[in-house]
N, CA, C and O of each residue as an XYZ file, in Angstrom:
328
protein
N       0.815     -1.172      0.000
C       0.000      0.000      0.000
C       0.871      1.252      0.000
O       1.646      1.546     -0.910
N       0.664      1.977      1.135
C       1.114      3.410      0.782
C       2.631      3.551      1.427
O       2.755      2.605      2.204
N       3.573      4.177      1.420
C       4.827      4.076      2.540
C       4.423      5.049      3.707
O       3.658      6.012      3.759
N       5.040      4.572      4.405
C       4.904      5.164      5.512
C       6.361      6.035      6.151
O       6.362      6.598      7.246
N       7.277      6.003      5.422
C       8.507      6.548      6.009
C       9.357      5.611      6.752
O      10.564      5.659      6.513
N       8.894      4.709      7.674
C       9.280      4.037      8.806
C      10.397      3.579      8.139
O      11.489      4.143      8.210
N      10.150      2.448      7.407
C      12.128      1.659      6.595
C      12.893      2.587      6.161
O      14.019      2.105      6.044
N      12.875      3.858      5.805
C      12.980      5.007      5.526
C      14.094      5.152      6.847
O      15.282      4.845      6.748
N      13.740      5.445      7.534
C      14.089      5.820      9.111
C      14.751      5.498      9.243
O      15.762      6.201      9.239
N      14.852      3.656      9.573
C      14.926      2.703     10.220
C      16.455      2.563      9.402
O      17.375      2.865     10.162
N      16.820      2.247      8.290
C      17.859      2.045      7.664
C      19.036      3.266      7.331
O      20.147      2.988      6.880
N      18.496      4.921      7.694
C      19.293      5.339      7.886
C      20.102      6.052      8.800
O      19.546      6.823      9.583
N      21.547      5.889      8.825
C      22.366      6.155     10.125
C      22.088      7.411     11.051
O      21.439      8.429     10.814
N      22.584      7.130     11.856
C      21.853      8.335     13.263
C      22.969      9.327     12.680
O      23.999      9.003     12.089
N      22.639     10.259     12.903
C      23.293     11.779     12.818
C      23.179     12.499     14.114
O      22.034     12.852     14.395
N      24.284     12.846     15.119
C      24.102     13.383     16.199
C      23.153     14.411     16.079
O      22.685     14.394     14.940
N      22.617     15.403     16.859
C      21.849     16.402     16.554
C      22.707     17.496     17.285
O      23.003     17.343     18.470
N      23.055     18.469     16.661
C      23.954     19.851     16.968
C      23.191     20.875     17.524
O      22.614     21.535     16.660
N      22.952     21.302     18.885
C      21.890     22.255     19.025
C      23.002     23.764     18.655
O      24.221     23.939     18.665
N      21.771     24.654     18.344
C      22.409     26.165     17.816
C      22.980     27.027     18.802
O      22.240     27.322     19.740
N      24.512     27.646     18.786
C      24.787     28.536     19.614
C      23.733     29.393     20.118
O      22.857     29.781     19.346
N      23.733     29.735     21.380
C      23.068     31.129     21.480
C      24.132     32.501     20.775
O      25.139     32.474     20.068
N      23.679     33.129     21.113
C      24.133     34.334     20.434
C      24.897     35.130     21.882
O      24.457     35.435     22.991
N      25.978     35.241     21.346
C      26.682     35.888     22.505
C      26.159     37.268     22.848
O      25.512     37.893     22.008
N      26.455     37.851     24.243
C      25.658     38.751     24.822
C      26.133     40.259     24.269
O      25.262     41.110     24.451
N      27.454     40.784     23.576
C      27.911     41.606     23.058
C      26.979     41.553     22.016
O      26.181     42.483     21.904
N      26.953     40.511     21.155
C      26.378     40.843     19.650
C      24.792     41.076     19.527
O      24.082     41.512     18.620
N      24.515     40.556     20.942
C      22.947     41.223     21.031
C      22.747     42.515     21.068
O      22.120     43.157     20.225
N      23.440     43.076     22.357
C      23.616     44.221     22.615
C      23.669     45.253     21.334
O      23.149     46.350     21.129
N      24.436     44.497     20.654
C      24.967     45.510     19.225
C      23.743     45.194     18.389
O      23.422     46.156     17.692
N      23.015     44.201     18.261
C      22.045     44.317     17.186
C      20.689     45.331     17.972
O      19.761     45.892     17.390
N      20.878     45.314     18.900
C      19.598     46.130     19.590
C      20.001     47.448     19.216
O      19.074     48.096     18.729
N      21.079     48.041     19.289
C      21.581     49.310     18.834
C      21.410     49.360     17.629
O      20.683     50.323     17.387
N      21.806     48.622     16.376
C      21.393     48.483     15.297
C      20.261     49.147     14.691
O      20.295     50.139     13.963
N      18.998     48.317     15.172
C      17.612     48.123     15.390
C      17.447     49.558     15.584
O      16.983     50.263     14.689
N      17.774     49.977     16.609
C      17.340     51.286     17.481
C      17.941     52.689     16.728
O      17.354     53.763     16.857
N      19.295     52.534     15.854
C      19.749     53.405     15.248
C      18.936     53.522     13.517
O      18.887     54.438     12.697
N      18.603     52.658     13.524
C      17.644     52.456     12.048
C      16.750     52.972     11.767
O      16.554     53.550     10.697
N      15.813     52.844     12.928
C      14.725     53.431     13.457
C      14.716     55.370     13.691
O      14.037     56.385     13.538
N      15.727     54.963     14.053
C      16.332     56.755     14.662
C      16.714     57.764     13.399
O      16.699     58.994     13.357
N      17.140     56.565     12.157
C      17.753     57.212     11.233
C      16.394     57.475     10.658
O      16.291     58.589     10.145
N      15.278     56.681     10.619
C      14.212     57.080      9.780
C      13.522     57.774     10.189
O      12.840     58.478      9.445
N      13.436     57.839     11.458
C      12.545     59.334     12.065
C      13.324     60.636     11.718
O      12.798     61.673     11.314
N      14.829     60.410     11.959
C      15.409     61.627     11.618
C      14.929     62.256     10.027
O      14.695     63.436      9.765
N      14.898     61.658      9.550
C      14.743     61.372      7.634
C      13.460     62.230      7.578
O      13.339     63.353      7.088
N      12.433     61.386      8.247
C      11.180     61.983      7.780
C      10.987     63.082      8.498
O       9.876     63.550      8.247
N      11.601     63.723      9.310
C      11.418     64.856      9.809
C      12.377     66.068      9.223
O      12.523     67.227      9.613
N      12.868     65.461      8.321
C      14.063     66.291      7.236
C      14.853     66.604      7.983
O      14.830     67.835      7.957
N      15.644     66.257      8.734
C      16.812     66.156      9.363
C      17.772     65.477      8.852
O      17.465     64.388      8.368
N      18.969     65.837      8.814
C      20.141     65.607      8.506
C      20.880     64.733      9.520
O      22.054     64.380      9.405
N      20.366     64.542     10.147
C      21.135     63.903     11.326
C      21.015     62.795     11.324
O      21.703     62.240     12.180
N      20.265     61.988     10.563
C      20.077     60.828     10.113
C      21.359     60.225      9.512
O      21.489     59.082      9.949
N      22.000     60.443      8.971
C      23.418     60.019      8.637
C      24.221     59.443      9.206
O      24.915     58.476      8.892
N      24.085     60.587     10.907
C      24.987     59.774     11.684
C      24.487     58.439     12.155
O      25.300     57.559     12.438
N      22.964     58.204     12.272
C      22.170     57.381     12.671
C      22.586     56.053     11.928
O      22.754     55.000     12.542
N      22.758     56.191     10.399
C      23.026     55.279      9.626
C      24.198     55.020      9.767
O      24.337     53.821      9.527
N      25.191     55.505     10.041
C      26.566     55.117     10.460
C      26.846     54.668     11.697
O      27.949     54.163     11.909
N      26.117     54.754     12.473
C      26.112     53.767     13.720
C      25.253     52.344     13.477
O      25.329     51.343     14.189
N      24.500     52.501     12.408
C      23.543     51.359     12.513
C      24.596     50.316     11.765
O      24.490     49.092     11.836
N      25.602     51.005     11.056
C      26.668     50.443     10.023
C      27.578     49.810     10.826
O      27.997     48.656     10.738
N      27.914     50.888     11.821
C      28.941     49.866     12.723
C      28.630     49.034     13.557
O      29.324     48.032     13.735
N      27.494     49.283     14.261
C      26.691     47.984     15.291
C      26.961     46.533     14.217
O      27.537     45.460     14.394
N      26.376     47.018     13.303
C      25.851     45.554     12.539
C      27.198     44.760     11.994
O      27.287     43.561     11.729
N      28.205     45.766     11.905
C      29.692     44.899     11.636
C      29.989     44.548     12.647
O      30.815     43.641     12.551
N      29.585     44.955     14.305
C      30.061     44.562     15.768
C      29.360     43.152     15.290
O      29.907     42.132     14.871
N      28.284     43.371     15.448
C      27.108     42.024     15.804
C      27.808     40.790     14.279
O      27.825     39.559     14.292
N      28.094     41.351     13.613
C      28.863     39.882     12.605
C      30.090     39.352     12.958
O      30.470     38.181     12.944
N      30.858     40.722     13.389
C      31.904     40.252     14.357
C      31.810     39.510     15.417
O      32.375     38.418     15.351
N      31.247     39.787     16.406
C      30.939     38.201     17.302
C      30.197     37.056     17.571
O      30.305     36.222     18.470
N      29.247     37.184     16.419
C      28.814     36.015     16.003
C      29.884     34.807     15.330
O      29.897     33.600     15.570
N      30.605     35.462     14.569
C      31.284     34.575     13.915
C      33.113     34.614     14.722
O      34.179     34.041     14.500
N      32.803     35.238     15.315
C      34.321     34.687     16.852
C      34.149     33.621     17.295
O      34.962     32.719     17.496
N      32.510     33.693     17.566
C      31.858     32.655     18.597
C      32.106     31.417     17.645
O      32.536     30.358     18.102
N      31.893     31.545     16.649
C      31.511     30.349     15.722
C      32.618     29.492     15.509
O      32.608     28.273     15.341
N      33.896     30.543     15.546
C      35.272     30.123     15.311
C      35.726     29.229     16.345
O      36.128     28.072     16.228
N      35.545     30.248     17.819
C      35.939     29.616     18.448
C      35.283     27.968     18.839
O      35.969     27.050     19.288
N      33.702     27.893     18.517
C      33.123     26.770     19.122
C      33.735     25.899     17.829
O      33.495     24.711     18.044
N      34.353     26.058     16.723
C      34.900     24.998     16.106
C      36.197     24.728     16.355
O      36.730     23.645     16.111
N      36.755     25.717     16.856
C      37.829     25.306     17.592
C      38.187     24.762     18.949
O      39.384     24.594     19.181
N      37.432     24.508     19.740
C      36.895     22.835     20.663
C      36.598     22.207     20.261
O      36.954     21.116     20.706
N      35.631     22.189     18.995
C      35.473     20.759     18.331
C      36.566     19.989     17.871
O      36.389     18.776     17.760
N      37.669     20.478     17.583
C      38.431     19.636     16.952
C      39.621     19.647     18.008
O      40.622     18.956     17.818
């Protein structure tokens, strides 16, 4: 009749299961600033302010912080793995 998946299953090898880093507490920090400078830049904007610029240039550097320690973290947790 119909399959059911089960031999499916059953015949192939276990694969540990890898749970996901959390996100380290710096790079949160920095994406909340991010977030918050984005926001800041677009109110500045629509209120024809110029000051929005700087807004976008902080939202520029948060977000290179927050890739920056995401991927430290990442480095480093592969570097205990091996």
């Amino acid at each position: 009749m119909g399959d059911t998946g089960r031999d499916h299953v059953a015949c192939s090898p276990t694969v540990p299961r890898q749970e996901p880093l959390p996100m380290p507490r710096l790079a949160f920090y920095a994406l909340v600033v991010c977030v918050l400078a984005v926001a800041a830049a677009v109110v500045s904007f629509v209120q024809g302010s110029l000051l929005g610029i700087i807004w976008v240039l902080i939202a520029g550097l948060s977000s290179n912080m927050v890739w920056f320690y995401v991927r430290k973290q990442r480095m480093e947790a592969a570097a205990e793995a091996n």
